[in-house]
N, CA, C, O and CB atoms as a CASP TS submission, in Angstrom:
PFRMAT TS
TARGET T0000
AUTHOR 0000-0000-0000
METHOD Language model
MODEL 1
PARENT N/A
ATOM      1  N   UNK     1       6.786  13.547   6.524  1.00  0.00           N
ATOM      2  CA  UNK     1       8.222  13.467   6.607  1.00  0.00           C
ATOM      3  C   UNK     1       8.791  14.836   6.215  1.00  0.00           C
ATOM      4  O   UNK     1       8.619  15.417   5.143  1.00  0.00           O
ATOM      5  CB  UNK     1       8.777  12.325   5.694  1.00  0.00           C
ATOM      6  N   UNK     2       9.321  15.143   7.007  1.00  0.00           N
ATOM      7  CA  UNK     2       9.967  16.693   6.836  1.00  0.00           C
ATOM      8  C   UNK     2      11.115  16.807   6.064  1.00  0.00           C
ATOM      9  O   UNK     2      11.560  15.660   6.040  1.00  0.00           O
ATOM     10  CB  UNK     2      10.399  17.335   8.152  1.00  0.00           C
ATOM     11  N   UNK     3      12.008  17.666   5.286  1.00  0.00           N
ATOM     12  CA  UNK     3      13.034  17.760   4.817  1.00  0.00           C
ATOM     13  C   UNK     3      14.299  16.761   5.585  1.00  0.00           C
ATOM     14  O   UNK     3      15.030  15.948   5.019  1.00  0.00           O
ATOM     15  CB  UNK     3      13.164  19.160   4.802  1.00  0.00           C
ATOM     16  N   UNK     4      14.279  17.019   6.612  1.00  0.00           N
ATOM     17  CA  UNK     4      15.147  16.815   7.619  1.00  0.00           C
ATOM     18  C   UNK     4      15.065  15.141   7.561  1.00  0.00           C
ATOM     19  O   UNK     4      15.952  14.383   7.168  1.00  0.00           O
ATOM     20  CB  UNK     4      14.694  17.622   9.079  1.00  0.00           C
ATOM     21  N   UNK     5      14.276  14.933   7.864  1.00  0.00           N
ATOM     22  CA  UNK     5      13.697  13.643   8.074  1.00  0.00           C
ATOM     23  C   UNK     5      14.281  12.795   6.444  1.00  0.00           C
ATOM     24  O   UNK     5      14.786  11.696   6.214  1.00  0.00           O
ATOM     25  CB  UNK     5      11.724  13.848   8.351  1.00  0.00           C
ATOM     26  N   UNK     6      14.136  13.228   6.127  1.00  0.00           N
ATOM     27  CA  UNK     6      14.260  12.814   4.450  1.00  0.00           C
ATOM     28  C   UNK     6      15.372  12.266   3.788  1.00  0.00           C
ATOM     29  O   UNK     6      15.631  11.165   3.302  1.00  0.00           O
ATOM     30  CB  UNK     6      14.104  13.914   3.627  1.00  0.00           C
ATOM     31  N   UNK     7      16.155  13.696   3.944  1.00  0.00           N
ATOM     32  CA  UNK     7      17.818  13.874   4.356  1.00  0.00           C
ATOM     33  C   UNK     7      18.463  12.463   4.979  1.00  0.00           C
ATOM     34  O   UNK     7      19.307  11.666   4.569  1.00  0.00           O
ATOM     35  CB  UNK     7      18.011  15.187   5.689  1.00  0.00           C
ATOM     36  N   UNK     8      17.747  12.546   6.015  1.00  0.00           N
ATOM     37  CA  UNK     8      18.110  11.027   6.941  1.00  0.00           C
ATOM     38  C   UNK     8      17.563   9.799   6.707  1.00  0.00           C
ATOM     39  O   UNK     8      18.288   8.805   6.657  1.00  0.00           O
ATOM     40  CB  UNK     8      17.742  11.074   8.337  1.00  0.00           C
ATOM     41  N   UNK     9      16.320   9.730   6.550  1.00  0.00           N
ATOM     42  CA  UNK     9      16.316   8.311   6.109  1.00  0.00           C
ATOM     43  C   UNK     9      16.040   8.018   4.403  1.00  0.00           C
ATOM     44  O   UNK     9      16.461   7.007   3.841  1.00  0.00           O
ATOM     45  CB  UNK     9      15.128   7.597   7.008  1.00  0.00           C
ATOM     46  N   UNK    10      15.458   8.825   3.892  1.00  0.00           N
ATOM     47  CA  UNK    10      15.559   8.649   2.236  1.00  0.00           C
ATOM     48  C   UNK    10      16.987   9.086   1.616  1.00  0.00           C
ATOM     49  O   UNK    10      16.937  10.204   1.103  1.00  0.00           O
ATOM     50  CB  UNK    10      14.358   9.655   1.459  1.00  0.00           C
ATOM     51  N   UNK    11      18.440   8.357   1.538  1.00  0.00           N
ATOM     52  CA  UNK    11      19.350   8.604   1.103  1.00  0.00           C
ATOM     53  C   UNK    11      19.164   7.404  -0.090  1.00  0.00           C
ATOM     54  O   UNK    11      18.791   6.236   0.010  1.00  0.00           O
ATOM     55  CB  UNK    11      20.444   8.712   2.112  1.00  0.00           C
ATOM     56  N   UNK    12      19.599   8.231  -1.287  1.00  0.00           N
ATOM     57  CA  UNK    12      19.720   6.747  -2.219  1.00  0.00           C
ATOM     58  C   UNK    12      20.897   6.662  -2.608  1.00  0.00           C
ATOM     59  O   UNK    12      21.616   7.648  -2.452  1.00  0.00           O
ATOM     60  CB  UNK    12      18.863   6.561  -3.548  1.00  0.00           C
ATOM     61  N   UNK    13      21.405   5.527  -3.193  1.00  0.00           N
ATOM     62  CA  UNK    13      22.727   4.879  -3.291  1.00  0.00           C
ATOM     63  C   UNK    13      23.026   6.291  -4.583  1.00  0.00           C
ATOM     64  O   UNK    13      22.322   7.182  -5.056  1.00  0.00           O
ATOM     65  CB  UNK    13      22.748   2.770  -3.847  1.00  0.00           C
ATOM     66  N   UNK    14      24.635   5.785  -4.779  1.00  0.00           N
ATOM     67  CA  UNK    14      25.114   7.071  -5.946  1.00  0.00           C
ATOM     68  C   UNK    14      24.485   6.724  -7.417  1.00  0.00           C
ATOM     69  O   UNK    14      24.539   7.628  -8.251  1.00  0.00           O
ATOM     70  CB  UNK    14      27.065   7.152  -6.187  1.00  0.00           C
ATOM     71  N   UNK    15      23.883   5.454  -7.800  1.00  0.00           N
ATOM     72  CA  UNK    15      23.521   5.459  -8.922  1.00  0.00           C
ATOM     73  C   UNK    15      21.907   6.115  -9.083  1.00  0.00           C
ATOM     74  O   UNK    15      21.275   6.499 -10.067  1.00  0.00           O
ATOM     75  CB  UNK    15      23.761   4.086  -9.340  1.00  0.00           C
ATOM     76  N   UNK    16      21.630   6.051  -7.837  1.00  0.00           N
ATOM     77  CA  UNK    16      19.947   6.862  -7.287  1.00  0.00           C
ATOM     78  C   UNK    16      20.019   8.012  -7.173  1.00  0.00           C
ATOM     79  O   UNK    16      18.941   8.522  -7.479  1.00  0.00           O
ATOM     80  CB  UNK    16      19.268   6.567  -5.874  1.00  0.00           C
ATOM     81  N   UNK    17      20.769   8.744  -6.875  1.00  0.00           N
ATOM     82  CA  UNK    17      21.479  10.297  -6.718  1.00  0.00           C
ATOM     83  C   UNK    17      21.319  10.681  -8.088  1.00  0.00           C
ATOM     84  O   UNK    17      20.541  11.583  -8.397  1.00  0.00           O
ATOM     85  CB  UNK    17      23.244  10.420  -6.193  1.00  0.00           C
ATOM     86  N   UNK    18      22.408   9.685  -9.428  1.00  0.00           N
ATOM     87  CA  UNK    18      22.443  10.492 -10.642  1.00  0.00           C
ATOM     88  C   UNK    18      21.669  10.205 -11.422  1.00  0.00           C
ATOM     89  O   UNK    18      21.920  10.240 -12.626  1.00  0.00           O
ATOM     90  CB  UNK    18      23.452  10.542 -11.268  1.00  0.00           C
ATOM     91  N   UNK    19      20.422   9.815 -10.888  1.00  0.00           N
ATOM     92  CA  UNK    19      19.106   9.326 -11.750  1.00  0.00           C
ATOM     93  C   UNK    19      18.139  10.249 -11.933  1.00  0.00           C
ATOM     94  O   UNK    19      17.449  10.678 -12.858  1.00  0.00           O
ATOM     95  CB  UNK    19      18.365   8.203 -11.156  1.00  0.00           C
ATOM     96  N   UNK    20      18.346  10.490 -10.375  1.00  0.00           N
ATOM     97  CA  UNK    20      17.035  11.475 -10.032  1.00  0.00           C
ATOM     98  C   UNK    20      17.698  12.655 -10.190  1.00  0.00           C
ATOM     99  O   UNK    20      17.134  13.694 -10.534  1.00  0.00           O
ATOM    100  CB  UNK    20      16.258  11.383  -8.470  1.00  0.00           C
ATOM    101  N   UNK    21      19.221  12.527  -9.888  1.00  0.00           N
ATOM    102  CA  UNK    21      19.583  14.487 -11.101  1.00  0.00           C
ATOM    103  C   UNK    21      19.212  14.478 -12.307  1.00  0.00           C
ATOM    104  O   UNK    21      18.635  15.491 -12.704  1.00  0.00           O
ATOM    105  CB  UNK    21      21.373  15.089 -11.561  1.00  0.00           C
ATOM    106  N   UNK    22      19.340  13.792 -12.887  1.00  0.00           N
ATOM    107  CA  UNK    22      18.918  13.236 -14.465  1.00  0.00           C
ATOM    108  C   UNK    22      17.205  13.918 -14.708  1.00  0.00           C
ATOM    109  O   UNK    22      16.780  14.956 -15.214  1.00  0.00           O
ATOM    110  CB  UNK    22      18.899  11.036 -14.507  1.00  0.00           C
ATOM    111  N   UNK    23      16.881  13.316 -14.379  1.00  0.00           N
ATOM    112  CA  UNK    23      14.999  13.266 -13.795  1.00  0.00           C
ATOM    113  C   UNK    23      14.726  14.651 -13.882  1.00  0.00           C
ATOM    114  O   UNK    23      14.034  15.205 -14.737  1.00  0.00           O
ATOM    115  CB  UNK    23      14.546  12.677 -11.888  1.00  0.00           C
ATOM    116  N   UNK    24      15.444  15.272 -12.737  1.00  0.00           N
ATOM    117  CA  UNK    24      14.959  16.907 -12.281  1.00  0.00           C
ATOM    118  C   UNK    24      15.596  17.606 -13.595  1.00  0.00           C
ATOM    119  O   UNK    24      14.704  18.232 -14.167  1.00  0.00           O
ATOM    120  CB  UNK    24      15.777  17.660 -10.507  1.00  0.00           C
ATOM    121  N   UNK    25      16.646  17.697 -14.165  1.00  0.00           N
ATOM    122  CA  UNK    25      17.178  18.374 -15.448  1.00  0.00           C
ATOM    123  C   UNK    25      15.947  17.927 -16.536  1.00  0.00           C
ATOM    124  O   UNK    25      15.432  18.899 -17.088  1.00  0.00           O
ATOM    125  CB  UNK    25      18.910  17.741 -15.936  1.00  0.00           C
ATOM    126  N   UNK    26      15.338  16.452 -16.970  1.00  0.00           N
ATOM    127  CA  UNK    26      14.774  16.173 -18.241  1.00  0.00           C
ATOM    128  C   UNK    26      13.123  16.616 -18.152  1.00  0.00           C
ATOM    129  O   UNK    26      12.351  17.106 -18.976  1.00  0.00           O
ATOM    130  CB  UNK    26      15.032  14.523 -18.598  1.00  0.00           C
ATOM    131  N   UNK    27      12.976  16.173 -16.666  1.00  0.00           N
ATOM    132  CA  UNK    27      11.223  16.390 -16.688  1.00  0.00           C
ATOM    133  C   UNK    27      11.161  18.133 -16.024  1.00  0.00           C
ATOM    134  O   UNK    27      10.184  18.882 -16.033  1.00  0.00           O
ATOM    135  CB  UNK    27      10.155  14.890 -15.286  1.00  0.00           C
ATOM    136  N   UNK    28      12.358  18.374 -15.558  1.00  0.00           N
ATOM    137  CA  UNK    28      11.914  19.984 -15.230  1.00  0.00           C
ATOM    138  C   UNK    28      10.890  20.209 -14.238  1.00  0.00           C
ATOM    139  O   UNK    28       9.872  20.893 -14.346  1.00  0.00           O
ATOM    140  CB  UNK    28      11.328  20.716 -16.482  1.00  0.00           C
ATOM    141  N   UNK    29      11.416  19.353 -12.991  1.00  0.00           N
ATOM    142  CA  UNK    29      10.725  19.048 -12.135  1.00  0.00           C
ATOM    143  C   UNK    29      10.844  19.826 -10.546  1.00  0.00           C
ATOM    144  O   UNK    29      12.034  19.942 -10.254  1.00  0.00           O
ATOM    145  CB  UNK    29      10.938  17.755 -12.217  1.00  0.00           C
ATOM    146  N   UNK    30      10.288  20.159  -9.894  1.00  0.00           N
ATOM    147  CA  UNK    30      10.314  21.271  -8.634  1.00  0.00           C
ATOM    148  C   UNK    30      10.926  20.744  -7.384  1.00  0.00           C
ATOM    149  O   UNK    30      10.854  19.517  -7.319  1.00  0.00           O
ATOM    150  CB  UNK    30       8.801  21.759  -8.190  1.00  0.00           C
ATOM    151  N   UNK    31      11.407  21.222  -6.547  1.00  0.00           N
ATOM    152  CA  UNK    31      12.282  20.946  -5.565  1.00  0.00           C
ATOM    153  C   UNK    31      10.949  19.980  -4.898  1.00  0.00           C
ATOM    154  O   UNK    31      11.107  19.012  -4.154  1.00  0.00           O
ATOM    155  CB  UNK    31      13.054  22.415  -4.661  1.00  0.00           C
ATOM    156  N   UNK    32       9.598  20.531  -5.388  1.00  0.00           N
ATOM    157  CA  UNK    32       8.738  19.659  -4.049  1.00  0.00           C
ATOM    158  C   UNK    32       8.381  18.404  -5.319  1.00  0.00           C
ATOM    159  O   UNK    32       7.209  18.185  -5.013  1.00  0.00           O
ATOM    160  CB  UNK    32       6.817  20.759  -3.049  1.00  0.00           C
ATOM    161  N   UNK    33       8.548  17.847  -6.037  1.00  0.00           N
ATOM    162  CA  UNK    33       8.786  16.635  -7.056  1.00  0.00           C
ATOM    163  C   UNK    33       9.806  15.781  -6.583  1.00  0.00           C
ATOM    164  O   UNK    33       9.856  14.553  -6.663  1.00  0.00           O
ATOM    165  CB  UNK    33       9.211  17.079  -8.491  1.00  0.00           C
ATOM    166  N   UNK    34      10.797  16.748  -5.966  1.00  0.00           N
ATOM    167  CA  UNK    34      11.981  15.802  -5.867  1.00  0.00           C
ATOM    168  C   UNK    34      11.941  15.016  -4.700  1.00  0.00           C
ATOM    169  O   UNK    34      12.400  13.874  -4.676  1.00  0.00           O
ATOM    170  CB  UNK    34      13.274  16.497  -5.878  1.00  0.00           C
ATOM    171  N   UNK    35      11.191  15.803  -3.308  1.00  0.00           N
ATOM    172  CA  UNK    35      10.765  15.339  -2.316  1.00  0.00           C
ATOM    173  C   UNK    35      10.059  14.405  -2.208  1.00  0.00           C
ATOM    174  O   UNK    35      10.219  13.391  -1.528  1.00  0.00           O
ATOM    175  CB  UNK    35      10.394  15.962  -1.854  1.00  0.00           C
ATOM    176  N   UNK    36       8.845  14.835  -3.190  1.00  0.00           N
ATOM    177  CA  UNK    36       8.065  12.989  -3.314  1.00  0.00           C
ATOM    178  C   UNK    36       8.415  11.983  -3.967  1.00  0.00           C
ATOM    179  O   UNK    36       8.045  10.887  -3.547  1.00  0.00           O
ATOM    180  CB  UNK    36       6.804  12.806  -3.864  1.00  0.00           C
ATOM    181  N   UNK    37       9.208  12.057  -5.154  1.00  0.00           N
ATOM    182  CA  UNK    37       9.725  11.223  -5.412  1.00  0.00           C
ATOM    183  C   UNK    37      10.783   9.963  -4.051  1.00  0.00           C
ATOM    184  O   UNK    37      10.783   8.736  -3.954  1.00  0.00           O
ATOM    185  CB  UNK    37      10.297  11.999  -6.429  1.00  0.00           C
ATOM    186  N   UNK    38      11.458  10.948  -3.323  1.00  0.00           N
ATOM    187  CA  UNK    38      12.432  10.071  -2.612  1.00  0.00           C
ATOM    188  C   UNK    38      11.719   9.604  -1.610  1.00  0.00           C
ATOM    189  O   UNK    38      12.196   8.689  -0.938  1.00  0.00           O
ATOM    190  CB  UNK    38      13.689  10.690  -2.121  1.00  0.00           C
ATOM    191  N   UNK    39       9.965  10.326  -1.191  1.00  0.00           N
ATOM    192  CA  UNK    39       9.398   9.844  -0.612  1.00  0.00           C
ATOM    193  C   UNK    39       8.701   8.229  -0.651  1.00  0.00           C
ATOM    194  O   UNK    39       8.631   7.331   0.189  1.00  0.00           O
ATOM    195  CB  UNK    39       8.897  10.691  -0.602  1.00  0.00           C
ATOM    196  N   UNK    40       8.347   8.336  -1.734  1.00  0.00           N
ATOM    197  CA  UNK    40       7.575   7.209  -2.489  1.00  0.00           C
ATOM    198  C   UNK    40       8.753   6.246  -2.904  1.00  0.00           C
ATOM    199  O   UNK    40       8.333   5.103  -3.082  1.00  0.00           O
ATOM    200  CB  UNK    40       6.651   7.795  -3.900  1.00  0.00           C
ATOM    201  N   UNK    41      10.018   6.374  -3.094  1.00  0.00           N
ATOM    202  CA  UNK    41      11.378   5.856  -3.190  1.00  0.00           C
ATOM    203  C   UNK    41      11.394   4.880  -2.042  1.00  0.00           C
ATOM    204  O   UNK    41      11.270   3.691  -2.338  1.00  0.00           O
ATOM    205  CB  UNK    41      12.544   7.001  -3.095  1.00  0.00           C
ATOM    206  N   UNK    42      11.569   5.306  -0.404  1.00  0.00           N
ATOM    207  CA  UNK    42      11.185   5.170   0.769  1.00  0.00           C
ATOM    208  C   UNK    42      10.521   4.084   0.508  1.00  0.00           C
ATOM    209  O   UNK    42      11.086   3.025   0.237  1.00  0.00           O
ATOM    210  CB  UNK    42      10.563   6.192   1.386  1.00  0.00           C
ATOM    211  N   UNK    43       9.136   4.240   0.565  1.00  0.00           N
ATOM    212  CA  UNK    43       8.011   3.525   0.458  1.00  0.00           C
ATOM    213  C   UNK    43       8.314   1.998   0.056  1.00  0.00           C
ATOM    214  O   UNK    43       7.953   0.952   0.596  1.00  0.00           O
ATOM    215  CB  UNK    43       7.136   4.228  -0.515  1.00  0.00           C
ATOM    216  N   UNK    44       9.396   2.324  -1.501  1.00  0.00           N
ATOM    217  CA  UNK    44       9.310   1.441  -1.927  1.00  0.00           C
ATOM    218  C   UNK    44      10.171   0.297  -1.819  1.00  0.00           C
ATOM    219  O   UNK    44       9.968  -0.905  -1.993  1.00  0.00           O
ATOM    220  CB  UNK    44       9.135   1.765  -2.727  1.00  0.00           C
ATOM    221  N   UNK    45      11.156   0.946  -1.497  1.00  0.00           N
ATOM    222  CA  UNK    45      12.647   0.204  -0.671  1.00  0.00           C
ATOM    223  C   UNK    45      12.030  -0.146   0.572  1.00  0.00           C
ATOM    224  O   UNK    45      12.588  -1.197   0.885  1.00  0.00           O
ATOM    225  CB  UNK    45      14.197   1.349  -0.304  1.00  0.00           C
ATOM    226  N   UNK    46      11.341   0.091   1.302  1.00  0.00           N
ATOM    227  CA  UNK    46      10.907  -0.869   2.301  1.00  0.00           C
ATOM    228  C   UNK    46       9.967  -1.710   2.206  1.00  0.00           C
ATOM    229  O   UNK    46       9.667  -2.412   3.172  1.00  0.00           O
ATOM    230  CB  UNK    46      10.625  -0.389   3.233  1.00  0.00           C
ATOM    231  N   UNK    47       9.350  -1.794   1.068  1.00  0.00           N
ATOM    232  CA  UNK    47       8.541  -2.799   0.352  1.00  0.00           C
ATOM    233  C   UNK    47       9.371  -3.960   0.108  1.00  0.00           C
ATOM    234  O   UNK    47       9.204  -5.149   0.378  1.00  0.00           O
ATOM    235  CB  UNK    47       7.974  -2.282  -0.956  1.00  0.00           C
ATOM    236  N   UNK    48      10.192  -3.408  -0.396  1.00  0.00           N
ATOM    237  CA  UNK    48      11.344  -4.854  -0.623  1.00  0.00           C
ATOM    238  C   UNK    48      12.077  -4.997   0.006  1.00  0.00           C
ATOM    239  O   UNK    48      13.097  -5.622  -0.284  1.00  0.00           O
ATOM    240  CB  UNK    48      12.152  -5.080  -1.614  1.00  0.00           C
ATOM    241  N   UNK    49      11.858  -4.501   1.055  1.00  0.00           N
ATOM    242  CA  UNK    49      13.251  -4.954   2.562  1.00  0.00           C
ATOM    243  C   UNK    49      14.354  -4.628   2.408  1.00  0.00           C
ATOM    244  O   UNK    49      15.325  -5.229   2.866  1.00  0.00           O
ATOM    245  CB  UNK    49      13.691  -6.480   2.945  1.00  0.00           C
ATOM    246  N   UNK    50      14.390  -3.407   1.594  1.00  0.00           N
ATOM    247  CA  UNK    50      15.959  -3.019   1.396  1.00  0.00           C
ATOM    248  C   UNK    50      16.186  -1.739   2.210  1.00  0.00           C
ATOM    249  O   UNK    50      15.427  -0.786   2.391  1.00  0.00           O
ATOM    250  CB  UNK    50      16.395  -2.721  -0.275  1.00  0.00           C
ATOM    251  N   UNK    51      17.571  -1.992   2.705  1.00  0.00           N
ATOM    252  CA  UNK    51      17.732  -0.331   3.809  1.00  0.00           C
ATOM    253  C   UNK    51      17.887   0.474   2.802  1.00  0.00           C
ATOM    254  O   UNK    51      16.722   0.193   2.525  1.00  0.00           O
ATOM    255  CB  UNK    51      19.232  -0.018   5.057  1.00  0.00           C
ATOM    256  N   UNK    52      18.160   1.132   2.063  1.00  0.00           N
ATOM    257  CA  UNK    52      18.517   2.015   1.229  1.00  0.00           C
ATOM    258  C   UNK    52      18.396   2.216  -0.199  1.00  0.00           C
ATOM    259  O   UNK    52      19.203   1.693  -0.967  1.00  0.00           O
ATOM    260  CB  UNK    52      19.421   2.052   1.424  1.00  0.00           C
ATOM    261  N   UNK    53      17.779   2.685  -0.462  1.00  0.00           N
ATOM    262  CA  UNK    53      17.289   3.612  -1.510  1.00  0.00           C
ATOM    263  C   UNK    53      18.094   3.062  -2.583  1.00  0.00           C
ATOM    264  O   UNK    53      19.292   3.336  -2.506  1.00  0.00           O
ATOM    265  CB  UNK    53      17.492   5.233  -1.246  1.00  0.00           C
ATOM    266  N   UNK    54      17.717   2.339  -3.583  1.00  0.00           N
ATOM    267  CA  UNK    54      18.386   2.007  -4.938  1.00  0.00           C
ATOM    268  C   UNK    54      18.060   2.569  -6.324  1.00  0.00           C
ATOM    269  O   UNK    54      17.220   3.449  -6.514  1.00  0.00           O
ATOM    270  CB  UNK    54      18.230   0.715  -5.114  1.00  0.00           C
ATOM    271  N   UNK    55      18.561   2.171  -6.973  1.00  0.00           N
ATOM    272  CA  UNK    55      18.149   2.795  -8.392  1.00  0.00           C
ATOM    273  C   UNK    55      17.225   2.788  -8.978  1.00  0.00           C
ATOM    274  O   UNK    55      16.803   3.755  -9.611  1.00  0.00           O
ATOM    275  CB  UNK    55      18.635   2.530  -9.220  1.00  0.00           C
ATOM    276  N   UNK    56      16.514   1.318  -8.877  1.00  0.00           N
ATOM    277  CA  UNK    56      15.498   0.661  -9.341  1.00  0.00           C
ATOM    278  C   UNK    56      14.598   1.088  -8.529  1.00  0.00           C
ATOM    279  O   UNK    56      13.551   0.794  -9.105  1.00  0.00           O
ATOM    280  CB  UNK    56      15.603  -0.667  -9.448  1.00  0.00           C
ATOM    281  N   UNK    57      14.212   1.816  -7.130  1.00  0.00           N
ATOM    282  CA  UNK    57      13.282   2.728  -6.217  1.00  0.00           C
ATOM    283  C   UNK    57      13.089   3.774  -6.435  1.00  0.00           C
ATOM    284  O   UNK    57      12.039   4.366  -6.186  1.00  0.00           O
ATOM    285  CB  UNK    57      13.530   2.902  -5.117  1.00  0.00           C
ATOM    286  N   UNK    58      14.415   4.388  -7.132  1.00  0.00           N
ATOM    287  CA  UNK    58      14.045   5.997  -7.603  1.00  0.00           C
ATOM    288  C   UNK    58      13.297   5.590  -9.484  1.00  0.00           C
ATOM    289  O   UNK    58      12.350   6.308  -9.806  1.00  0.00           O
ATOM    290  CB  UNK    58      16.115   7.330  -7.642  1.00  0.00           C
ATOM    291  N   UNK    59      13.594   4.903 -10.156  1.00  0.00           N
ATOM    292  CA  UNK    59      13.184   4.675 -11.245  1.00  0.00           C
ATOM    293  C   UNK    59      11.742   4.234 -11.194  1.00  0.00           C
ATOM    294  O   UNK    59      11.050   4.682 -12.108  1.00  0.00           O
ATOM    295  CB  UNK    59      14.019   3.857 -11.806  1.00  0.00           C
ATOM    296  N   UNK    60      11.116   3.414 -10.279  1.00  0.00           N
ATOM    297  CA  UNK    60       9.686   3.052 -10.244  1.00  0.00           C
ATOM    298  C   UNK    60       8.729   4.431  -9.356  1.00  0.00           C
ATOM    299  O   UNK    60       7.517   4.648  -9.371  1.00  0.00           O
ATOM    300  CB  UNK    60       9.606   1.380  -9.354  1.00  0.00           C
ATOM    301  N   UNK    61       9.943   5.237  -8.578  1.00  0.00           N
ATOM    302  CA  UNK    61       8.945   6.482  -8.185  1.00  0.00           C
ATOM    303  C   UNK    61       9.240   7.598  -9.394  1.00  0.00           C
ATOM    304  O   UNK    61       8.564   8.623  -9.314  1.00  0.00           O
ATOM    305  CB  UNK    61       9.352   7.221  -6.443  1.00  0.00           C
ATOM    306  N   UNK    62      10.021   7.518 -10.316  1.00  0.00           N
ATOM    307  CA  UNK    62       9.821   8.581 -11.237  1.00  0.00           C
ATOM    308  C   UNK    62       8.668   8.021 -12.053  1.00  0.00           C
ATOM    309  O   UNK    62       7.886   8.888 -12.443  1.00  0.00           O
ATOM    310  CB  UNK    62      11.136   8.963 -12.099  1.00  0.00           C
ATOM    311  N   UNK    63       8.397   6.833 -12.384  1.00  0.00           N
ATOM    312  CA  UNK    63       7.580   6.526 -13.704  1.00  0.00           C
ATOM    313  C   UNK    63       6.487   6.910 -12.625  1.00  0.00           C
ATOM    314  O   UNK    63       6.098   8.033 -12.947  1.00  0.00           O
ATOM    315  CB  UNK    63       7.605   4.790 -14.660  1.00  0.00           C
ATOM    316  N   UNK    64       5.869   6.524 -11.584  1.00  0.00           N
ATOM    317  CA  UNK    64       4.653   6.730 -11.116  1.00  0.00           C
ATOM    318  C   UNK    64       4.199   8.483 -10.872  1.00  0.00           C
ATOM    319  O   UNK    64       3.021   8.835 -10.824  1.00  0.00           O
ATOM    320  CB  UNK    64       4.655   5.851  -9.795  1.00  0.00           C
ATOM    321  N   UNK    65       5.380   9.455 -10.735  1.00  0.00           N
ATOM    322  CA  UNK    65       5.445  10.356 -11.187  1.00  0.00           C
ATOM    323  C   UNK    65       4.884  11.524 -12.222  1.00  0.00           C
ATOM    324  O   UNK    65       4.173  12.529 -12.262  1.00  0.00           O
ATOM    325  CB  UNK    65       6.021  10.050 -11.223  1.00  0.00           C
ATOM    326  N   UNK    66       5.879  10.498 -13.180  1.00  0.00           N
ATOM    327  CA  UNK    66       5.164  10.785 -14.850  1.00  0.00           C
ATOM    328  C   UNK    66       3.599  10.312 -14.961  1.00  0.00           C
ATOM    329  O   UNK    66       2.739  11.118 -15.319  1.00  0.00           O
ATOM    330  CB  UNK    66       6.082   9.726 -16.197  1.00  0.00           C
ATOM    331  N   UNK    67       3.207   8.620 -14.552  1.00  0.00           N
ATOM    332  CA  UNK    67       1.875   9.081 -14.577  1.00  0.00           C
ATOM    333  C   UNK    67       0.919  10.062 -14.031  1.00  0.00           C
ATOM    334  O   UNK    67      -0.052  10.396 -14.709  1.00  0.00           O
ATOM    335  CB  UNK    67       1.474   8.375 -14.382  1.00  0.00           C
ATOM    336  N   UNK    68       1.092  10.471 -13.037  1.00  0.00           N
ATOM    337  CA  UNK    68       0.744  11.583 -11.995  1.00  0.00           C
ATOM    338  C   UNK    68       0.538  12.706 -12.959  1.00  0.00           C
ATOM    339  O   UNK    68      -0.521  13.307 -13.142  1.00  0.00           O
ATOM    340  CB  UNK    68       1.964  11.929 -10.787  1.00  0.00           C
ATOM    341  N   UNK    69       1.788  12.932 -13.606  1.00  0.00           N
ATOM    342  CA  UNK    69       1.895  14.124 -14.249  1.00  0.00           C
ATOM    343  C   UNK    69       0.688  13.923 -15.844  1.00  0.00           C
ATOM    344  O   UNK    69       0.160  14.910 -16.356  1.00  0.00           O
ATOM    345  CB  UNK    69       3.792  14.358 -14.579  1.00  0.00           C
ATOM    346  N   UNK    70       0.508  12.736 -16.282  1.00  0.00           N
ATOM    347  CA  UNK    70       0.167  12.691 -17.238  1.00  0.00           C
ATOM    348  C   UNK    70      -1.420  12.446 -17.059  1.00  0.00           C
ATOM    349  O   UNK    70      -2.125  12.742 -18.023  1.00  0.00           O
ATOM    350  CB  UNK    70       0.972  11.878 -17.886  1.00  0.00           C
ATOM    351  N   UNK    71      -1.898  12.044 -16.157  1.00  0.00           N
ATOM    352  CA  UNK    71      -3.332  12.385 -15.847  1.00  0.00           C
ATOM    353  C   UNK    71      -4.161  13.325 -15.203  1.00  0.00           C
ATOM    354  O   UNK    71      -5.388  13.421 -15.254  1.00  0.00           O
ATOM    355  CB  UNK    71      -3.656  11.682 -15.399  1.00  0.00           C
ATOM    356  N   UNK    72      -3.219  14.102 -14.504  1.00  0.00           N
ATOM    357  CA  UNK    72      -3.637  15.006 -13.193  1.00  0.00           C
ATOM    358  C   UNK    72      -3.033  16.460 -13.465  1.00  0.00           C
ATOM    359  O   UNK    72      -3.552  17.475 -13.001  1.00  0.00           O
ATOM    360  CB  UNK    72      -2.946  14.339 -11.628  1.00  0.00           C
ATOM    361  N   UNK    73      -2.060  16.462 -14.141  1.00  0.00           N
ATOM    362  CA  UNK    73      -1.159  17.616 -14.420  1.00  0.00           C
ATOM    363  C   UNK    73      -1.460  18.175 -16.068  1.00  0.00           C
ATOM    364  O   UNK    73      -0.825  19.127 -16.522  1.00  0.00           O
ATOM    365  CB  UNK    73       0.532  17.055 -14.184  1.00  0.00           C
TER
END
């Protein structure tokens, strides 16, 4: 999924927006963090049949994240 691509279909609602600003300010996280995150966001909102990106999608792709970061990083 390209930037572009992303842009367009990974939009998350405004409480998903100031989560994951939140996120990138506390964990000090890279423009390409932010990408997978909304990627795996994606993923997960269509797991649950939802069109759009919620809060609770960006919050379960940051924690899987942090584990990422905490075993691998």
């Amino acid at each position: 999924m390209s930037p572009k691509d992303i842009k367009e279909f990974a939009t998350p609602d405004l409480q998903g927006r100031k989560l994951i600003e939140m996120a990138m300010k506390e964990l000090h996280l890279s423009a390409r963090a932010y990408y997978k995150i909304l990627k795996i966001s994606r993923t997960i909102s269509d797991l649950a049949g939802c069109e759009q990106i919620q809060s609770e999608h960006i919050a379960e792709a940051i924690q899987y994240r942090s584990l990422d970061r905490q075993w691998y990083g």
